[in-house]
C-alpha positions as CSV (number, residue, x, y, z in Angstrom):
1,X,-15.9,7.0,6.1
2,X,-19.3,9.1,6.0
3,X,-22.3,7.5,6.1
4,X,-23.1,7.4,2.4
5,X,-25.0,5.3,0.3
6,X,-23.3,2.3,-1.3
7,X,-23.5,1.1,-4.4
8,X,-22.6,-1.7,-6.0
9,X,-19.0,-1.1,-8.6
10,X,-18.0,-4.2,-9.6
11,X,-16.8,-7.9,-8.0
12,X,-13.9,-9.5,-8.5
13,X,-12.3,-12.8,-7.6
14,X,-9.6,-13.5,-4.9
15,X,-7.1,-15.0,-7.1
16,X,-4.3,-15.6,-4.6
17,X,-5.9,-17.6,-1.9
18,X,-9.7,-18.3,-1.5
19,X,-10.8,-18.1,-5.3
20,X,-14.3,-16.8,-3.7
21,X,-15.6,-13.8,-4.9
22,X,-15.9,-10.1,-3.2
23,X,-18.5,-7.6,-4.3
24,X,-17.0,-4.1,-4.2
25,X,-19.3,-0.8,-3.5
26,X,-18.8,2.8,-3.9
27,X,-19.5,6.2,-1.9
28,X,-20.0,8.3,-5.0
29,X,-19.9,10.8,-2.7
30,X,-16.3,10.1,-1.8
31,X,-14.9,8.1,-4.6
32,X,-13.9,5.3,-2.0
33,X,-14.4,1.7,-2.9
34,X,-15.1,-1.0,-0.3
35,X,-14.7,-4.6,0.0
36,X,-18.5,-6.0,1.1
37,X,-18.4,-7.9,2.9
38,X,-15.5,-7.4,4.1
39,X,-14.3,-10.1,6.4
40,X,-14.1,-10.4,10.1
41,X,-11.4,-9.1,11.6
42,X,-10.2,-12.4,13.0
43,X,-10.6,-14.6,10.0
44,X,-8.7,-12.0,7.9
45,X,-5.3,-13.8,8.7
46,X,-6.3,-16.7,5.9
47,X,-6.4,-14.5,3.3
48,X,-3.1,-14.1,3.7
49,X,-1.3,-17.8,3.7
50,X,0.4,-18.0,0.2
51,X,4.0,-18.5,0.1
52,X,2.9,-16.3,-3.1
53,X,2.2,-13.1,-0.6
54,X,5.3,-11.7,-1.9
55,X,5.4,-8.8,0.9
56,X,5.6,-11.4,3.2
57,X,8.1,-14.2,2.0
58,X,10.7,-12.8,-0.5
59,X,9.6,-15.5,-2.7
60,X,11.5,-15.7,-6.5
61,X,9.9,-18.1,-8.4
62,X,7.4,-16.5,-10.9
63,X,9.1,-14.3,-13.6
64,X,6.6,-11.5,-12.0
65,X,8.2,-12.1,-8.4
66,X,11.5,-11.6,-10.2
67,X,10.5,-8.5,-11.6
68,X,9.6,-6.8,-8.6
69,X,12.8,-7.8,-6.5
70,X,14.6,-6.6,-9.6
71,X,12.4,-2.8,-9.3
72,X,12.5,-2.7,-5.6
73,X,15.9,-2.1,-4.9
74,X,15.7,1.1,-6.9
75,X,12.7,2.0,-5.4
76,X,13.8,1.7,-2.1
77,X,16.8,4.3,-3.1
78,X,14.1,6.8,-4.6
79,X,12.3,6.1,-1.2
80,X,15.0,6.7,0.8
81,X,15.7,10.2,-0.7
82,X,11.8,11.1,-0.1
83,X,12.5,10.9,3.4
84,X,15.4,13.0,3.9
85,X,14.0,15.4,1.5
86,X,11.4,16.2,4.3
87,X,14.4,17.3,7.5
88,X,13.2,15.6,9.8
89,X,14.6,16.8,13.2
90,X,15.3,13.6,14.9
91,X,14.9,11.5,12.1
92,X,12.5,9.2,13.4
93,X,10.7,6.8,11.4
94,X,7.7,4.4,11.6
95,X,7.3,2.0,8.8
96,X,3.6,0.3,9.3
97,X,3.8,-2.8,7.3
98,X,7.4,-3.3,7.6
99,X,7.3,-6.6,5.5
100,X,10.5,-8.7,5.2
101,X,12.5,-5.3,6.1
102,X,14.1,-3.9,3.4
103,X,13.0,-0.2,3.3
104,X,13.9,-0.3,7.3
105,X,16.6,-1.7,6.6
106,X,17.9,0.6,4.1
107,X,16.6,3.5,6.4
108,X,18.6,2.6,9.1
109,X,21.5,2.5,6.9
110,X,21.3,5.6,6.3
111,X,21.0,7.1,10.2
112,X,17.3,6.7,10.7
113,X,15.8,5.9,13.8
114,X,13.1,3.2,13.1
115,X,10.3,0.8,14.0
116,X,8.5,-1.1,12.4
117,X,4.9,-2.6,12.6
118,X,4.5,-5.7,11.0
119,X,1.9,-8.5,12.0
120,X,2.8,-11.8,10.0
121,X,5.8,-13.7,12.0
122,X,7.4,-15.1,9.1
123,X,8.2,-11.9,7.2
124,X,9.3,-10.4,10.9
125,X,11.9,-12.8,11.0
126,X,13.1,-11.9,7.6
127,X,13.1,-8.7,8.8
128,X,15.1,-8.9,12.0
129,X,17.8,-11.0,9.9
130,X,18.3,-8.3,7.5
131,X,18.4,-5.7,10.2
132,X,21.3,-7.9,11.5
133,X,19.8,-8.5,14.6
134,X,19.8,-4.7,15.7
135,X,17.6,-3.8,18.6
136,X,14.8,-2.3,16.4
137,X,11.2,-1.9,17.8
138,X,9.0,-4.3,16.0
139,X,5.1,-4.0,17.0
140,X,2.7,-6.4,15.6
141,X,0.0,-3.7,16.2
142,X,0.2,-0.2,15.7
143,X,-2.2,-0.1,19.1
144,X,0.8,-1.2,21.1
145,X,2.5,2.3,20.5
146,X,1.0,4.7,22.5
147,X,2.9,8.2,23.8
148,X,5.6,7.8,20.7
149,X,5.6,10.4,18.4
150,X,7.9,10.7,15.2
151,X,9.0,12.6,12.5
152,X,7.6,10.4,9.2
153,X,5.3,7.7,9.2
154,X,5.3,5.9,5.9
155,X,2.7,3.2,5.1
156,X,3.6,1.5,1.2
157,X,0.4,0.0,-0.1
158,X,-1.0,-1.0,3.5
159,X,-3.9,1.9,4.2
160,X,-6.1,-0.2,2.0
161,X,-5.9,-3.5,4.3
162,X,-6.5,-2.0,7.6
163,X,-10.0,-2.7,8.8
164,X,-11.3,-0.2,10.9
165,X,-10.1,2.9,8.3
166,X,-11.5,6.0,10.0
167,X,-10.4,5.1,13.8
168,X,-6.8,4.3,12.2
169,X,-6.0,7.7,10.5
170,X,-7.1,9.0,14.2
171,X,-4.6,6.8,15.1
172,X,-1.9,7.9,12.5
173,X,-2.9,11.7,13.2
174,X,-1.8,10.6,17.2
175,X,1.3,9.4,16.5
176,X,3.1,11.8,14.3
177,X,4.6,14.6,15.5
178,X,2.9,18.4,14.5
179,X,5.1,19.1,12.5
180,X,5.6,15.5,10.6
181,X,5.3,13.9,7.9
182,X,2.9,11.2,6.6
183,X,3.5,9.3,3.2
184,X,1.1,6.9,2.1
185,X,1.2,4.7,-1.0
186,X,-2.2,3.2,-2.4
187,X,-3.2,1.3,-5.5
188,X,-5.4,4.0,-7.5
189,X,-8.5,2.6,-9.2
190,X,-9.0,5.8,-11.7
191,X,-5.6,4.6,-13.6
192,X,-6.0,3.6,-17.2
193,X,-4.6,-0.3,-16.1
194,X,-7.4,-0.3,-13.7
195,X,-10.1,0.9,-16.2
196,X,-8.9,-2.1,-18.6
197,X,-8.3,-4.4,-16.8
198,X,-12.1,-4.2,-14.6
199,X,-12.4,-7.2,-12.6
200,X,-9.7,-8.5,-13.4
201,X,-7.5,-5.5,-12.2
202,X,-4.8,-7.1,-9.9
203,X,-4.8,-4.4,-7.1
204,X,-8.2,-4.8,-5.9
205,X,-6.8,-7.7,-4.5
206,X,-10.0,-8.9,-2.7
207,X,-10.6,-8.9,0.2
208,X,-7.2,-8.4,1.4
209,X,-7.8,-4.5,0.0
210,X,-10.5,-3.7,2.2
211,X,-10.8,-0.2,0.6
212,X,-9.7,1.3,-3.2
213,X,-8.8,5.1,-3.0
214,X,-8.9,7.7,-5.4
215,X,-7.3,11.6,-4.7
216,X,-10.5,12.5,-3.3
217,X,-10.9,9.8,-1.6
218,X,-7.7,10.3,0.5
219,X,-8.0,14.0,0.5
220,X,-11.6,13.6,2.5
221,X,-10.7,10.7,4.9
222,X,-7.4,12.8,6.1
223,X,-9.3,15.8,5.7
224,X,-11.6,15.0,8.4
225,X,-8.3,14.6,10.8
226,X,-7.5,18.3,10.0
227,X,-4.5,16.5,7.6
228,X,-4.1,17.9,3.9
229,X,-2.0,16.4,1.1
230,X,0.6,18.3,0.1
231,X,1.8,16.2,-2.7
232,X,0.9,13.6,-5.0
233,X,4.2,11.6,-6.7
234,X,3.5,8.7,-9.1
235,X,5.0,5.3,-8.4
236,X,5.3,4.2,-12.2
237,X,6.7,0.7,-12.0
238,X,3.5,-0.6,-10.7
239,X,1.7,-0.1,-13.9
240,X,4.1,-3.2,-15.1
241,X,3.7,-4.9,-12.2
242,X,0.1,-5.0,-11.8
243,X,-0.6,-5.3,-15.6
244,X,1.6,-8.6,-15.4
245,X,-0.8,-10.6,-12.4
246,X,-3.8,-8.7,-14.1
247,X,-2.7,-10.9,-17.5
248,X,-2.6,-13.7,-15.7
249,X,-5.7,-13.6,-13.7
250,X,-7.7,-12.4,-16.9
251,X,-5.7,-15.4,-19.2
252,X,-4.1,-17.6,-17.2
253,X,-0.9,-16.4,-18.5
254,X,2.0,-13.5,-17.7
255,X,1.9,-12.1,-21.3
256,X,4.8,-10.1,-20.6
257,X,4.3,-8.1,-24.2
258,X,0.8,-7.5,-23.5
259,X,1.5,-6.1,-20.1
260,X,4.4,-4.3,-20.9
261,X,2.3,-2.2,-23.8
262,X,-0.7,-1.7,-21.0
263,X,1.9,-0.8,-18.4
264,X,3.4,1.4,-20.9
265,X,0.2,3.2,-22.4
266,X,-0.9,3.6,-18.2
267,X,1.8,5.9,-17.4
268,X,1.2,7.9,-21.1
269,X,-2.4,8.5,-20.1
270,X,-1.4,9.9,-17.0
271,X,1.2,12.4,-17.7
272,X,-1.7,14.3,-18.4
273,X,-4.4,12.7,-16.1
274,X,-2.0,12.2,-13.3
275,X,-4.3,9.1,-12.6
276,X,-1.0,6.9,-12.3
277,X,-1.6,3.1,-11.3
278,X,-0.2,3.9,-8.1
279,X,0.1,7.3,-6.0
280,X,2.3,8.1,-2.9
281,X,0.7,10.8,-0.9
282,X,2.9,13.4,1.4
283,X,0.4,14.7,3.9
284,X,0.9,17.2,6.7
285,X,-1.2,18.2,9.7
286,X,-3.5,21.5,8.3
């Protein structure tokens, strides 16, 4: 990030762990959000012990967790084909926050080489069960790989928790080869959901989303690592998704109706916006 002026956006509530609230900022400049403050490094770890952080234990129990294990197979199918649309030469892949597994999972299935970075312990051993007990490279830190290079790097909704954001694309720009591919998927804060929903917009996700990218946001960040976006694909479920925990948050409860219509009217507004909820981003070295 440049050294803009901040100003302040809006704050919003951490309604999965803490309940305290988080002040977010923005670079007008650059159309990025940020988290302020933004924890410290080693304390961020808390913000993460819910058995309701769904990336990280599978859980089932709300009708919105059922909804997104019912979307995420077919996700992973349309995310699978992304992939081997790019030929890869080697077909080597690094999945940075890995989760319980099942994208690496279903990657390896289908002849990929992979790794995985992935720092919670729990969802690692979800992982390694599903990968049948394979001998996969798992890192807890993508600063334990160091001369690897590989074909894609895909990162699903994780660029907006690491902390140290310019020093990591650096790092991201290191370990893909020149000819790779990157594919990052962020939460977009310009989408109609996120415009009615305001503070109550479940992915700002404070302060576990340390930042809250628009296009030009990500365009700038990996434009200053010589990287350009070559495509922008909507991910379309997550308007449904997020509109469901925004309902709750905002009412105290799911509102499925409500959310459905919000969910609905997002992805309308942004046939011709393209401001979907959610965007994955195919970026190449320049």
């Amino acid at each position: 990030m440049k050294n803009n002026t901040l100003e302040p956006y809006i704050s919003c509530e951490d309604y999965t762990v803490s309940h305290e609230t988080f002040s977010i900022s923005i670079d007008k400049e650059s159309e990025l959000l940020v988290t302020t403050p933004q924890p410290k490094e080693e304390d961020l770890g808390k913000y993460y012990e819910s058995e309701d952080y769904i990336s990280h234990s599978d859980t089932k129990k709300s009708v919105v967790d059922k909804l997104y294990h019912s979307v995420r197979s077919y996700t992973i199918k349309k995310k699978v084909k992304l992939i081997n649309s790019l030929n890869a030469d080697e077909k080597t892949i690094l999945d940075i926050g890995a989760g319980t597994g099942d994208f690496l999972a279903a990657c390896k299935n289908d002849g990929w080489k992979v790794t995985g970075v992935e720092p919670n312990e729990k969802a690692v051993e979800l992982l390694n069960s599903k990968l049948g007990g394979s001998r996969v490279q798992i890192f807890s830190d993508i600063n334990e790989l160091n001369s690897e290079s590989y074909d894609v790097i895909t990162m699903w909704h994780v660029l907006e928790h690491v902390p140290n954001l310019k020093e990591y694309i650096a790092k991201l720009k290191l370990l893909l080869k020149p000819n790779g591919t990157l594919i990052v998927a962020v939460p977009n804060f310009k989408s109609f959901d996120a415009n009615h929903y305001k503070e109550f917009w479940a992915a700002y996700d404070v302060p576990r989303h340390l930042w809250h990218f628009s296009r030009k946001s990500i365009s700038d960040l990996f434009g200053q690592e010589n990287m350009k976006v070559e495509k922008v694909l909507p991910m379309k479920f997550d308007s449904f998704y997020v509109s469901l925990l925004s309902e709750k948050y905002k009412t105290g409860k799911s509102n499925l109706v409500k959310a459905f219509w919000v969910g609905l009217k997002s992805n309308s507004k942004a046939r011709s916006s393209k401001e979907y909820s959610s965007l994955i981003y195919v970026i190449k070295n320049a």
